[in-house]
C-alpha positions as CSV (number, residue, x, y, z in Angstrom):
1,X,18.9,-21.9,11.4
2,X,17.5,-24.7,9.4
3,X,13.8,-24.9,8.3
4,X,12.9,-27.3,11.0
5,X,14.1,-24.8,13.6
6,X,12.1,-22.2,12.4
7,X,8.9,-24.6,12.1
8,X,9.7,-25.9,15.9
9,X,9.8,-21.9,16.7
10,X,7.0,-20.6,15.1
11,X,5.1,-23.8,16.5
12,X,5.9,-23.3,20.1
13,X,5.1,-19.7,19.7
14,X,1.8,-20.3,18.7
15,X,1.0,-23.3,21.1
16,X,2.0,-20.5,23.9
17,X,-0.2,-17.9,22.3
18,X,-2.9,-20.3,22.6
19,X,-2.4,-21.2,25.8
20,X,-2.9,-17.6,27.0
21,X,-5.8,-16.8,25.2
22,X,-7.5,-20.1,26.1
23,X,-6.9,-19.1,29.9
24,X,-7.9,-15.8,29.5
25,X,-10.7,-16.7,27.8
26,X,-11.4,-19.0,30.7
27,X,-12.6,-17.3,33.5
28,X,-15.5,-14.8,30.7
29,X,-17.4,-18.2,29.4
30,X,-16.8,-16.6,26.3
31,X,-17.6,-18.9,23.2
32,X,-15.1,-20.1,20.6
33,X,-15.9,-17.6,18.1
34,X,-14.6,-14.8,20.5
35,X,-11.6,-16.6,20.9
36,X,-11.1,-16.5,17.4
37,X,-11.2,-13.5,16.6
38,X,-9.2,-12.6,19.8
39,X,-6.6,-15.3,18.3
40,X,-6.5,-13.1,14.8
41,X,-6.3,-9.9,16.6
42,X,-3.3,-10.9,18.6
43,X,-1.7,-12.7,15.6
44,X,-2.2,-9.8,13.1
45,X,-0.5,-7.7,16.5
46,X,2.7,-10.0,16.3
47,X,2.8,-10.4,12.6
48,X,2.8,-6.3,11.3
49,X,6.0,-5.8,12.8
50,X,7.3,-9.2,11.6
51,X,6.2,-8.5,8.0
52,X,7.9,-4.8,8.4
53,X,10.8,-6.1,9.6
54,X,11.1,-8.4,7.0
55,X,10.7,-5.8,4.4
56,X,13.2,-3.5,5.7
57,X,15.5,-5.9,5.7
58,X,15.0,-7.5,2.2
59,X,15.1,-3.9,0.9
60,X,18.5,-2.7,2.5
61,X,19.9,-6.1,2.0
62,X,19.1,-5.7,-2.1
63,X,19.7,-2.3,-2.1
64,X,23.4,-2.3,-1.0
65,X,23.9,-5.4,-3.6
66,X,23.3,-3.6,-6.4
């Protein structure tokens, strides 16, 4: 994939994310602070297995190079 598909990706990803917090956040009159930090719960939730992922992969990919 080409950088512009991953930014397309990650962007609709996030405008999804959004969108569910926004209406779940809809119906508790919560302020926007609360949905931040909701937001940065979630994303920190989605991004630990990314990073891990990532890491495994770099590492067996560099270790059967060498």
């Amino acid at each position: 994939m080409k950088k512009i598909d991953w930014f397309f990706s990650i962007f609709l990803i996030i405008m999804g994310l959004t969108c569910l917090l926004f209406s779940a956040n809809a119906f508790g009159h919560e302020s926007f602070f609360a949905f931040g930090r909701i937001l940065f719960k979630v994303c920190m939730w989605a991004a630990c297995p990314g990073v891990l992922v990532g890491s495994l992969y770099l590492w067996f990919h560099y270790r059967n190079k060498g």
